[in-house]
C-alpha positions as CSV (number, residue, x, y, z in Angstrom):
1,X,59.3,69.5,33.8
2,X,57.3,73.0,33.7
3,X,54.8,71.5,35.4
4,X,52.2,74.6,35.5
5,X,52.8,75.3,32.2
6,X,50.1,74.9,29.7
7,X,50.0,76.8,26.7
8,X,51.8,75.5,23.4
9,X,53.9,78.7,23.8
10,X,55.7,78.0,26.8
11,X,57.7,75.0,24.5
12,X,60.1,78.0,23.7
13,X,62.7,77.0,26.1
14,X,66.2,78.9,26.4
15,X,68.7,77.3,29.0
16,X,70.3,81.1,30.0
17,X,72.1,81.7,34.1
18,X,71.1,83.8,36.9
19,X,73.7,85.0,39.8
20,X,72.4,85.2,42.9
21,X,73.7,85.8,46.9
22,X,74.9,82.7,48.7
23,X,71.8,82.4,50.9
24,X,69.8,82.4,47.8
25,X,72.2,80.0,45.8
26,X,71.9,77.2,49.4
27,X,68.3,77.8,49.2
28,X,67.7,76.9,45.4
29,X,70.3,74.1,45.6
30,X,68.1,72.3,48.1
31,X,64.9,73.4,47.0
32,X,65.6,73.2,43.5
33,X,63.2,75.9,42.4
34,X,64.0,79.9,42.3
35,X,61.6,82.7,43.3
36,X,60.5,85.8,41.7
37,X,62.5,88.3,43.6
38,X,61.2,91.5,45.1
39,X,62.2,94.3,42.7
40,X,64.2,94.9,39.2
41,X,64.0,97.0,36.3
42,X,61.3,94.8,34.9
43,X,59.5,94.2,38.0
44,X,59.8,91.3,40.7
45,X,60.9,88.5,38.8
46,X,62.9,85.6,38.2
47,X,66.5,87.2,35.7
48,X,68.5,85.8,33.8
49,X,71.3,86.5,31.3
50,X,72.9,84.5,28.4
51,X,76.6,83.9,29.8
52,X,78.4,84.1,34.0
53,X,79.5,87.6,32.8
54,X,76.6,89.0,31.6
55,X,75.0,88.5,35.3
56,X,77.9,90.7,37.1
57,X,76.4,93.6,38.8
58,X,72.9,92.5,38.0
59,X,72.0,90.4,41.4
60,X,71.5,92.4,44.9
61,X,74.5,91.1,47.0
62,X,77.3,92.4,49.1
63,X,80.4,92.5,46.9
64,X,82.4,90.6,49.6
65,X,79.9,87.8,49.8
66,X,80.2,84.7,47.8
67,X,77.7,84.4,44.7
68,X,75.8,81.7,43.3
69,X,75.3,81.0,39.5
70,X,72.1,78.7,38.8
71,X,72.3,77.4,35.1
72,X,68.6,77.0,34.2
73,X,66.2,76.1,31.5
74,X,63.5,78.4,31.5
75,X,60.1,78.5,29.2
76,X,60.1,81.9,28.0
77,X,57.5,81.2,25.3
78,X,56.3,84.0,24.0
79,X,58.4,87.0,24.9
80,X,57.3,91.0,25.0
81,X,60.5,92.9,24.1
82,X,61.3,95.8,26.1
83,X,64.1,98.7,25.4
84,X,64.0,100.7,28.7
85,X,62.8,100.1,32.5
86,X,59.4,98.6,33.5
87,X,60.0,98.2,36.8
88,X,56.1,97.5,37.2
89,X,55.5,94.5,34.8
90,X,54.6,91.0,36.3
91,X,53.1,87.9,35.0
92,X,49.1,89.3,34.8
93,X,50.2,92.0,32.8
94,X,52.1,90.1,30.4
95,X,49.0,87.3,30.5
96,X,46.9,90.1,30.1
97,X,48.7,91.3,26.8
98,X,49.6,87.5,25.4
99,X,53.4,87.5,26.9
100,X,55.2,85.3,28.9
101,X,58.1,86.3,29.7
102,X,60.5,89.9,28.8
103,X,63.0,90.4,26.7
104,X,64.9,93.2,27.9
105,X,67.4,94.7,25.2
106,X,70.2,97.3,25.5
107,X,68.3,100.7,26.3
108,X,68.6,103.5,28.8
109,X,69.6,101.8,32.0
110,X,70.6,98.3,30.5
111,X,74.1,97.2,28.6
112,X,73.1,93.8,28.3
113,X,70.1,91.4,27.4
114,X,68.1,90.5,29.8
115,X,66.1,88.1,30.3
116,X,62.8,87.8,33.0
117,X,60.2,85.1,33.5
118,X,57.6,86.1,36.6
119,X,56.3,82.1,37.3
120,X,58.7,79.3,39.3
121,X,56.8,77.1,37.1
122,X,58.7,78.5,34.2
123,X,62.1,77.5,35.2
124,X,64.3,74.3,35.7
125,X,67.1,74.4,37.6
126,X,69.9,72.0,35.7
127,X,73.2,73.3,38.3
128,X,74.2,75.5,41.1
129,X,77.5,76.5,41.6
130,X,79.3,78.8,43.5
131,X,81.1,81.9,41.6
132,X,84.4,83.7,42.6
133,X,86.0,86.7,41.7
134,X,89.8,85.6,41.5
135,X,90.9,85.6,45.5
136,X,88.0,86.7,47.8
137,X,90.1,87.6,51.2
138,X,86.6,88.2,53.1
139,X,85.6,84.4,52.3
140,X,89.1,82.9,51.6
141,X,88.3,81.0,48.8
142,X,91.4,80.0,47.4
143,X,91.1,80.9,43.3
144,X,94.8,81.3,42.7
145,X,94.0,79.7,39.2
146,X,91.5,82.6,38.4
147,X,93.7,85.3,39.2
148,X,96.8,83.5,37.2
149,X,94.8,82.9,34.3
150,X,94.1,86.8,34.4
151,X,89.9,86.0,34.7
152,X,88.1,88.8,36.9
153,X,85.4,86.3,37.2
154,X,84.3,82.1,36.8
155,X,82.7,79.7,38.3
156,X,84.7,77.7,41.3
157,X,86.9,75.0,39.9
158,X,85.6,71.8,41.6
């Protein structure tokens, strides 16, 4: 399905998730492609994390608003591994130097793996779902199950 991809490299395929804010999780749902974003520690790009709990506190939303998980496959192929903030990488440097994608390990700034691809071509989307954070008074949703179970976060029970 990466359909811009080319290079024998990009068959390195991780299925990892990415939180995002509401109107970013509507707009991938129906569009079924995500979007570098504007800004990160490694530069605008698409991130993503191996587990729902690794992404908490890594997406820019309001802590009230309801949050998106997309489950992905992405192509990371060939991966440049970082240990601290490169906030100006993107996909022509990486070309440039035979990457891919980053793979951002625990460093100054960072407590988790990370993660980033730069290309929409580089990702499938496989679900979105929506994410709560036991029982979210602002939104209402209704997580009772969440909060008895003791679980600070999940993904919505259907």
């Amino acid at each position: 399905h990466f359909a811009g991809m080319t290079t024998m490299r990009m068959s390195v395929t991780v299925t990892m998730i990415s939180q995002t804010s509401a109107v970013g999780g509507k707009g991938i749902a129906k569009s079924g492609e995500m979007r570098p974003g504007s800004k990160g520690m490694y530069g605008a790009g698409i991130y993503f994390a191996e587990t729902p709990k690794q992404t908490i506190g890594k997406a820019i939303v309001d802590p009230n608003e309801t949050r998106y998980m997309v489950k992905a496959r992405v192509a990371v192929g060939e991966e440049r591994v970082v240990h601290h903030a490169r906030p100006y990488l993107n996909e022509e440097i990486l070309e440039e130097q035979g990457y891919d994608s980053v793979l951002a390990l625990p460093g100054a700034g960072l407590s988790r793996p990370e993660r980033v691809v730069y290309n929409s071509d580089q990702v499938e989307v496989v679900s979105v779902r929506t994410m709560c954070a036991g029982k979210n008074k602002k939104t209402g949703h209704p997580c009772s199950r969440c909060a008895e179970d003791g679980r600070k976060y999940c993904w919505q029970h259907p």
